[in-house]
C-alpha positions in Angstrom: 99.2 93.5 93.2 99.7 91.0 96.1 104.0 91.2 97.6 105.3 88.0 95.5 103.9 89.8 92.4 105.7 93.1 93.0 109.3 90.9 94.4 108.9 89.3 90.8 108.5 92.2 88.6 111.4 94.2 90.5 113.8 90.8 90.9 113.2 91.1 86.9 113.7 95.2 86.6 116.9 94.1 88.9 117.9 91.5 86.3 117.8 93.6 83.8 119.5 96.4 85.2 122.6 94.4 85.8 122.9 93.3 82.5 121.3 90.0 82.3 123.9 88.4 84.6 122.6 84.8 84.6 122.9 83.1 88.1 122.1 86.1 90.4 118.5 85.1 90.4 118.4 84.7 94.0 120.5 88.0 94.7 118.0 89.9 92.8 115.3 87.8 94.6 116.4 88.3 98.2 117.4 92.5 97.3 113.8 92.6 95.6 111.7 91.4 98.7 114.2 93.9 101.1 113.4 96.7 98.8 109.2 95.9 98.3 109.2 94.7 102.4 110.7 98.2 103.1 108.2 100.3 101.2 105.3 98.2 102.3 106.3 98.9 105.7 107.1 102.6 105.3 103.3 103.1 104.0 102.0 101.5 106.9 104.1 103.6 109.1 102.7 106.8 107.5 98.9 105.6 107.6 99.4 104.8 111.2 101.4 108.5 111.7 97.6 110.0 109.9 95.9 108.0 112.2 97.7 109.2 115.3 97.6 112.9 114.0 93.9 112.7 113.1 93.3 111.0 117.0 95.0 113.5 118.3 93.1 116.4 116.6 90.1 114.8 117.9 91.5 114.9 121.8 92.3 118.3 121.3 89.1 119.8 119.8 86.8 117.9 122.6 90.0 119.7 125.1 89.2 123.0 123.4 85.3 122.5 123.9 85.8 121.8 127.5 87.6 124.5 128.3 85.2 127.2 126.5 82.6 125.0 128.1 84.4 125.9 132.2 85.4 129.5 130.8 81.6 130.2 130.0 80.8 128.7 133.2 83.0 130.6 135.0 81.7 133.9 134.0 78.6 133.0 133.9 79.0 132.3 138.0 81.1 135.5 138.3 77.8 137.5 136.7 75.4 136.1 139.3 78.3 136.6 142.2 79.1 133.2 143.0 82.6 133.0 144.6 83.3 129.2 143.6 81.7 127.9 140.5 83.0 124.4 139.6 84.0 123.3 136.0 82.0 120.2 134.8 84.4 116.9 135.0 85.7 115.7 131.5 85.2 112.4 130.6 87.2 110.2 128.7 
């Protein structure tokens, strides 16, 4: 259902609700389009929240991979008696 769709249908539940009062079209109009702007924008703050949480939880998992990746390193060189063993460079 595209916005003007969903501001007409509620302007009409808004209508109704008050009793029919004739003459408060554009009252429920303009409270209507408030209301349906407001959700729309609330689900498009909560997709983008997922899609932050979900980037972030990618960063993280290639962080936790790096740092097993140096750990293993780092053993590895302290088996074979190296005194410095550098940890690969991350990239971006």
């Amino acid at each position: 259902m595209d916005i003007r769709e969903e501001i007409e249908k509620l302007a009409y539940a808004l209508y109704e609700k008050s009793g029919r009062v004739h003459g408060r079209d554009l009252e429920n109009w303009i409270e209507a389009e408030g209301i349906v702007r407001a959700r729309r924008a609330k689900k498009e703050v909560v997709t983008a929240a997922r899609q932050v949480e979900q980037a972030a939880e990618a960063v993280a998992q290639k962080v936790r991979e790096k740092v097993k990746e140096t750990a293993t390193a780092l053993k590895t060189a302290a088996k074979r008696g190296v005194k410095k063993a550098s940890p690969k460079k991350m990239e971006p």
